[in-house]
C-alpha positions in Angstrom: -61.1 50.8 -213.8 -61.8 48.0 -216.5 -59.2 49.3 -218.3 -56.7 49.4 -216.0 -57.7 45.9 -214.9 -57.0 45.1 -218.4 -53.7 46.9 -219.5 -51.7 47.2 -215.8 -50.6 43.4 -215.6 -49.4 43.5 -219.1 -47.7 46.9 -218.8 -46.0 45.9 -215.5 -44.9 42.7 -217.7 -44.0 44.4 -220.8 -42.0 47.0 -218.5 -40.0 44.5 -216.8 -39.2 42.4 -220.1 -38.1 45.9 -221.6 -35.8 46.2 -218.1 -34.0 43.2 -219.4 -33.4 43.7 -222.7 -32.0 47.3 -221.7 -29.6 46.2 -219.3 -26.5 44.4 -220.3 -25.9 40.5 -219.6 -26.1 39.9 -215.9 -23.5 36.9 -215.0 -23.7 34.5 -212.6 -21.3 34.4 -209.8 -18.0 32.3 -210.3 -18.3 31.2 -207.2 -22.0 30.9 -207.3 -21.8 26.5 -206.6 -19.4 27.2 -203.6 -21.8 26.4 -200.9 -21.0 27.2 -196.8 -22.0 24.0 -195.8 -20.1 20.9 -197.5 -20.3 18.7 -194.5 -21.2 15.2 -195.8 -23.6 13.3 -193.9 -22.7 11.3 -191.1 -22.5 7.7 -190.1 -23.9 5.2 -193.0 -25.1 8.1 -195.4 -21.8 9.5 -195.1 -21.6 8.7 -199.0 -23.9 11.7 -199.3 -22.1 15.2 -200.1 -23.1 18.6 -199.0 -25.6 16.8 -196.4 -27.8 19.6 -195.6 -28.1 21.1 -198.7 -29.2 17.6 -200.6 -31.5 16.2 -198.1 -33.5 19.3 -197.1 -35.0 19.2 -201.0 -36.9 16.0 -199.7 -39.1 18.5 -198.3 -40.2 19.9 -202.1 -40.7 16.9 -202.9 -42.6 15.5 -200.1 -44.8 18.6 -200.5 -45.8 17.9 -204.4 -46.9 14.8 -202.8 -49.1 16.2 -200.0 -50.5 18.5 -202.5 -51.6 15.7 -205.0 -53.6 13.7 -202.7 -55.1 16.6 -201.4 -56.4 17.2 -205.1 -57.3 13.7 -205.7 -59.4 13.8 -202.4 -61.0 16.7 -203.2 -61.8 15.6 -206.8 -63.5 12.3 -204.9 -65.5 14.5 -203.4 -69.2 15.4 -204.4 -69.5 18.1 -207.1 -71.6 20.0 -205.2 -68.1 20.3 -202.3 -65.7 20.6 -205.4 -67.3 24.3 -205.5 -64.9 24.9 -201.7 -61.8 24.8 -203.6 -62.6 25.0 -207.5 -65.7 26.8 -209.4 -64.4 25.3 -212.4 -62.5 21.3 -212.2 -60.1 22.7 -214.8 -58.4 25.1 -212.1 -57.0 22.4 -210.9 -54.7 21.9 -213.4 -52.5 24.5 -212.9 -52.0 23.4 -208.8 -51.4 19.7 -209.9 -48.5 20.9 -212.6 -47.2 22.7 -209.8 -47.2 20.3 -207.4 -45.6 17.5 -209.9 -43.2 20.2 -210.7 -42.2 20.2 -206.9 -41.6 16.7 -206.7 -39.6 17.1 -209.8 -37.6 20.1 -208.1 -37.2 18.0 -205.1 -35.0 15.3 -207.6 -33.6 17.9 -209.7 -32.2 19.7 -206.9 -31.3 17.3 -204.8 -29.3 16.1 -208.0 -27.7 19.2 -208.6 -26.2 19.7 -204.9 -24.4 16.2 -204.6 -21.8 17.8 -207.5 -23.1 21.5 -207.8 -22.3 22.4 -211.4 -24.4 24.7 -214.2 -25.7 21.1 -215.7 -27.3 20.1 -212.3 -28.2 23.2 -212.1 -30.2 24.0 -215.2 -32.3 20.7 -214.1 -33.3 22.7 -210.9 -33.7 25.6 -212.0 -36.0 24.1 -214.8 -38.3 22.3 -212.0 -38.3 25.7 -210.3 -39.7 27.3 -213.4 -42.2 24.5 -214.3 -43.6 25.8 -210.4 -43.7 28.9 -210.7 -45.4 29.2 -213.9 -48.0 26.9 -213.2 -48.9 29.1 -209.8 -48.8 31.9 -211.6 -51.2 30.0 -214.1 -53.6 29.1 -211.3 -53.7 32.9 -209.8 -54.6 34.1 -213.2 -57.3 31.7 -213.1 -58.8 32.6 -210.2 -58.1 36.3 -210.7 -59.1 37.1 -214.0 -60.9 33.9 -215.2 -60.2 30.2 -215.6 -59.8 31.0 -219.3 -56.9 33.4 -218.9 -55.2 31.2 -216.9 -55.3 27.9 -218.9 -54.5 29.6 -222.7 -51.7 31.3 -220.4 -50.5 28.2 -218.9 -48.3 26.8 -222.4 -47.0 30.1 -222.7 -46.1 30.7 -219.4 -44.4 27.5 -219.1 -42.3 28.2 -222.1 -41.2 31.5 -221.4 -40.4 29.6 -218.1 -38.2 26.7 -219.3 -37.2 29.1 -222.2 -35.2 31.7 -219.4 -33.5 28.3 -218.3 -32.4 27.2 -221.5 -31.1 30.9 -222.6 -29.3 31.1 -219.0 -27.6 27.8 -219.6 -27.3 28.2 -223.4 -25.4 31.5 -222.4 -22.6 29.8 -220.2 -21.8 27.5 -222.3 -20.8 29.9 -224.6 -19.2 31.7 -222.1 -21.6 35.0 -221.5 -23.5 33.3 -218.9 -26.6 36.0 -218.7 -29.4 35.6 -216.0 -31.7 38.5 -217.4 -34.8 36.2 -218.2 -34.7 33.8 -215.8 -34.1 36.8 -212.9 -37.6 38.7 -215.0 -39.0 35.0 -215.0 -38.8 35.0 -211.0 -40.0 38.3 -210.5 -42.8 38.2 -212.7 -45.5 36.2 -210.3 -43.6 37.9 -207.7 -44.8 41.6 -208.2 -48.4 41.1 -210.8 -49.8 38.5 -208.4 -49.8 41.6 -206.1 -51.0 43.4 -208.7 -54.3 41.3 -209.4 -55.0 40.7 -206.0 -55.4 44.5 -205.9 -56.9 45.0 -209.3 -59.4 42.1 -209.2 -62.3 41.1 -207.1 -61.8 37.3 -205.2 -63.6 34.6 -206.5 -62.2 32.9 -203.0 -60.9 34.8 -200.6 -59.1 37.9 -200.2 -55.5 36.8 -201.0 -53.8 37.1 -197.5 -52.7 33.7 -197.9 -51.6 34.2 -201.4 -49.3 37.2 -200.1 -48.0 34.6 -197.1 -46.7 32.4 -199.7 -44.9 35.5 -201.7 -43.7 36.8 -198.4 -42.0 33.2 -197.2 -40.5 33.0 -201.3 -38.6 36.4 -201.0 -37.1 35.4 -196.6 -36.4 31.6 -198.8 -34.7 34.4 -201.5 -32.7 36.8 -198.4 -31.5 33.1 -196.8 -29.6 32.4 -199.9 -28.1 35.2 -200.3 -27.1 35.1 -196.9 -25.4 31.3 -197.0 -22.5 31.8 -195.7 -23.1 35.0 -192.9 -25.8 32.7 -191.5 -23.6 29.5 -191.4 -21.2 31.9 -189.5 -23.8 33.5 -187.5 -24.9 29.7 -186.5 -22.1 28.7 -185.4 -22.1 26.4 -188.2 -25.2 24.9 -187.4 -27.2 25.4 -190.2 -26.4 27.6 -193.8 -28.8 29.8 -195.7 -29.1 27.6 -198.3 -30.3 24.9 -196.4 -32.9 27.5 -194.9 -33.6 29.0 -198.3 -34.7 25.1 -198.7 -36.8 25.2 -195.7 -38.6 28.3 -196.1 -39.4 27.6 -199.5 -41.0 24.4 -198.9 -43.2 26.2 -196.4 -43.9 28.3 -199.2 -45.2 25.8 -201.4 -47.0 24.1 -198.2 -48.5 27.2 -197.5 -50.0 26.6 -201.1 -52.0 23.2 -200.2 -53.3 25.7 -196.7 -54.7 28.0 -198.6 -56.3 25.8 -200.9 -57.9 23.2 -197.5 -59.3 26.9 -195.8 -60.2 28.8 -198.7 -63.9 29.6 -199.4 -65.9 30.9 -202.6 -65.7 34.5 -202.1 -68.4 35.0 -204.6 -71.9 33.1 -205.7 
């Protein structure tokens, strides 16, 4: 079993890295920035494009910001209540590079939807990768050991912002490829399963950790879904918009599990 603790994660990773260098260049849809909803806002914030779709990435950002001063008030805290949330101070880090990375998605994104275009673009997607690298970070931490996790965190992060830079690289020149930033995503999304499996909890046993995967992949089915659920609102509300939603309940599901959680372990 220690061995298979050891070698599954990277095998899993290894596999899915080989996937993408087998298959050919995976494009991005032309019509990929053509949102459903292009309503601009109304009344005095009618200067505001594609209303929905700009303002609901408040939320992200709003979020980083919960999730910050729920760190710095834990950190106030007595050392001897630090051991609720973190063994080891240094956990942290990863959760407060996440949550800076949200408030930095919230911008970026909001950015990229008043003129959707690859450049806006590349600026979300690069806050997206900053978060999920850094949560990824802080699982390994608290699956396998705080060590893992923080010599994993710089590489992580640049294999993150590295699958941006390749996508975005790749359209300029015409041969836009999504490969690594698609095996970037789905990385944390099936070996955090993995470890929660493979590894005892040094918290709790991970429910909560497999809530936030869950509400990532419906934030994942809304977008592909933009325009049917526009339609199938009546054009109340697009996919898109509830990707936004969703996902930021993702990511506040994030600062929940870290107020409940528990040591699992002395």
């Amino acid at each position: 079993m220690s061995t298979m603790r050891t070698l599954a994660p990277w095998l899993l990773a290894a596999l899915l890295l080989g996937l993408a260098l087998a298959l050919p260049p995976i494009a991005q849809p032309m019509q990929y920035h053509a949102f459903a909803d292009q309503r601009a806002c109304p009344g005095m914030f009618s200067f505001l494009p594609n209303c929905l779709d700009t303002v609901s990435n408040a939320l992200f950002t709003l979020v980083g910001i919960i999730g910050l001063l729920f760190l710095r008030g834990e950190m106030g805290q007595r050392a001897a209540q630090w051991h609720r949330v973190f063994f080891n101070p240094q956990e942290a880090w990863p959760y407060a590079l996440f949550f800076v990375a949200l408030i930095l998605l919230g911008f970026a994104s909001g950015y990229y939807h008043l003129a959707p275009d690859n450049a806006g673009l590349a600026w979300d997607r690069a806050a997206m990768a900053l978060a999920f690298m850094a949560w990824f970070a802080a699982i390994l931490c608290e699956r396998i050991s705080p060590r893992a996790g923080l010599t994993l965190l710089p590489v992580l992060l640049v294999a993150g912002l590295g699958s941006v830079a390749w996508w975005y690289w790749s359209e300029t020149q015409g041969m836009g490829d999504l490969r690594f930033y698609i095996v970037m995503q789905l990385t944390p999304i099936l070996l955090v399963p993995l470890l929660l499996w493979l590894y005892p909890p040094r918290y709790d046993d991970g429910r909560d950790i497999m809530v936030v995967i869950g509400l990532y992949l419906l934030a994942l089915l809304f977008d592909f879904t933009d325009r049917p659920v526009f339609a199938l609102t009546g054009g109340l509300v697009s996919g898109h918009t509830l990707k936004h939603v969703v996902a930021a309940l993702a990511a506040l599901w994030v600062v929940r599990y870290l107020h409940r959680r528990k040591a699992a372990i002395p």
